[in-house]
C-alpha positions in Angstrom: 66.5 5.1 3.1 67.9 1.8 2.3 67.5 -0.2 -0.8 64.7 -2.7 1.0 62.8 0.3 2.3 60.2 2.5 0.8 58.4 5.7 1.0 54.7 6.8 0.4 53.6 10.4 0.3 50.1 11.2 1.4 48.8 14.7 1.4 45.4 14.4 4.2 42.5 16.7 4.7 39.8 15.8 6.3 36.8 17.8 6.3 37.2 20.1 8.8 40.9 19.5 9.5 43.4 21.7 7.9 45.4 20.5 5.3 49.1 18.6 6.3 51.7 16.0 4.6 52.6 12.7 5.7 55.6 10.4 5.1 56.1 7.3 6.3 59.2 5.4 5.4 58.8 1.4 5.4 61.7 -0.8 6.4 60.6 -4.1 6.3 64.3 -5.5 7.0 64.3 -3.2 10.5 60.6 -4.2 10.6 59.8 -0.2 11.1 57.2 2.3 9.7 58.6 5.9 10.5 56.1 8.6 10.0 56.7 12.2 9.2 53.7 14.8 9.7 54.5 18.0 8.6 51.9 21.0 9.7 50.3 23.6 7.5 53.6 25.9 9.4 56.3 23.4 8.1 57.2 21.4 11.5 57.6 18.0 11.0 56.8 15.6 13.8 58.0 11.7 13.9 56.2 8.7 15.2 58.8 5.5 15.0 57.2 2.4 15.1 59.5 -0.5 15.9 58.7 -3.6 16.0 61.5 -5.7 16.3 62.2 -4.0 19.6 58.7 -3.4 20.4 58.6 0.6 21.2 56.6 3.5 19.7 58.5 6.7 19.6 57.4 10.3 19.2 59.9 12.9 18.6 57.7 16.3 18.1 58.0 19.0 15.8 60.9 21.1 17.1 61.5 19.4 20.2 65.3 17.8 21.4 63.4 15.3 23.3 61.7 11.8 22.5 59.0 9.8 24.1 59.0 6.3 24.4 56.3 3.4 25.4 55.9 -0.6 24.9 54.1 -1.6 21.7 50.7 -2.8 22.4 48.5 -5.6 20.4 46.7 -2.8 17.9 50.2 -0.6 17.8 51.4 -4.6 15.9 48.0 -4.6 14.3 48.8 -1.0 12.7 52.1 -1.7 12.1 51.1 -5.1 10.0 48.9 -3.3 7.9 51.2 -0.3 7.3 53.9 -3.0 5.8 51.3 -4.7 4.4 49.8 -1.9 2.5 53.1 -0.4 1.6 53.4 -2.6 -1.5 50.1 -1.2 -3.0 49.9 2.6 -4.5 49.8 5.6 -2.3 46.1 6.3 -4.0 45.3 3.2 -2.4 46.0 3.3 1.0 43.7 5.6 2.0 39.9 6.0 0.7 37.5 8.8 0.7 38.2 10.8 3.9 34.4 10.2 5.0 35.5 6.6 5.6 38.0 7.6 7.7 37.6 7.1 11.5 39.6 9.4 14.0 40.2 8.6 17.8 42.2 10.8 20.9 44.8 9.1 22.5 46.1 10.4 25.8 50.2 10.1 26.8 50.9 10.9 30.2 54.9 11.4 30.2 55.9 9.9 33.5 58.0 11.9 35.8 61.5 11.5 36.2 61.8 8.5 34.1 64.1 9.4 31.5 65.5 6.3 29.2 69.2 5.1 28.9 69.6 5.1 24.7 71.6 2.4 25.4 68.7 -0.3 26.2 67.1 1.0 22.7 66.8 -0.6 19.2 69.1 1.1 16.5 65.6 2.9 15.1 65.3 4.7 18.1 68.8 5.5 18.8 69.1 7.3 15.5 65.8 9.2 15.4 67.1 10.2 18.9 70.3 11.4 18.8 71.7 13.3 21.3 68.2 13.8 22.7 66.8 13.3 25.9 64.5 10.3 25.9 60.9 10.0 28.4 58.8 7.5 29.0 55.1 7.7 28.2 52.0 6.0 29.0 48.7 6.0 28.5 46.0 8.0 30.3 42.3 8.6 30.0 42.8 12.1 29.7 44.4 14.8 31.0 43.0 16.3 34.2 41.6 20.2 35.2 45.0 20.5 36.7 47.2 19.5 33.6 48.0 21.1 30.5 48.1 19.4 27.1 50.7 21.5 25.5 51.4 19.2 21.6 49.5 16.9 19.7 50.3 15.2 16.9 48.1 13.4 14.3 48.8 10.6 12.4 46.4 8.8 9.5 47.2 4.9 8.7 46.3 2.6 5.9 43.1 1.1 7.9 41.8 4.8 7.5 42.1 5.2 10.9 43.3 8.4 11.9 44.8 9.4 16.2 45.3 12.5 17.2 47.9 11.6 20.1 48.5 14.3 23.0 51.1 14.6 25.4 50.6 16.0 29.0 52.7 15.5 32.3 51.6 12.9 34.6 51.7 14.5 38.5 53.7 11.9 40.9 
């Protein structure tokens, strides 16, 4: 972490999720939020958002591969109020858990479409080192005949928490 950057340490547990630590790492001079969700069996998965280059990235937990999609208007939105809220107290940024309002987001990983690290920002080419790098996008929902096989969930400031899972698109 660099000098301009700073790290808040939440400890979530919602009432009927199990209990799990997040990190996220501010760097308003990269104009990134990195988060760090470590499960209850100590395997920490990363969400990068980058907003200078305009990508989300999700590297999961034990996993040498990334996935990569366009920022949208409400991934800027979340991001704002991530660095906004990063100057106030970690007891702050997230109220009573009954306030707290969770949503599903589907990633299809599209098929053959893996990313030249060379096109990327310097925030994904580091959290992606010598990894293979996918392109994701959004779907309504896997099908009968796909199979979600990783989730990972992620709380922000606005107490607004996504559980986001990956599945393979069929092309």
């Amino acid at each position: 972490a660099q000098a301009d950057s700073q790290l808040v340490r939440l400890t979530l547990q919602g009432p009927q999720d199990p209990l799990r630590n997040q990190t996220a790492l501010v760097d308003k001079s990269r104009s990134t939020v990195t988060y760090y969700v470590t499960s209850q069996s100590n395997h920490t998965a990363v969400v990068l958002y980058d907003s200078r280059n305009g990508y989300v990235c999700y590297k999961p937990a034990e996993q040498r591969v990334c996935y990569l999609r366009r920022m949208d208007a409400w991934d800027l939105q979340t991001l704002q109020t991530s660095l906004n809220a990063s100057e106030q107290s970690a007891e702050q940024l997230l109220r009573h858990n009954n306030q707290t309002k969770y949503y599903r987001e589907f990633l299809g990983i599209v098929a053959g479409e893996e990313v030249d690290p060379k096109i990327l920002g310097e925030a994904v080419q580091s959290l992606c080192e010598q990894t293979s790098i996918f392109w994701v996008r959004r779907g309504a929902g896997p099908g009968k005949q796909r199979l979600i096989y990783l989730c990972i969930d992620i709380c922000f400031p606005s107490n607004i928490c996504v559980s986001i899972c990956f599945y393979y698109l069929p092309e």
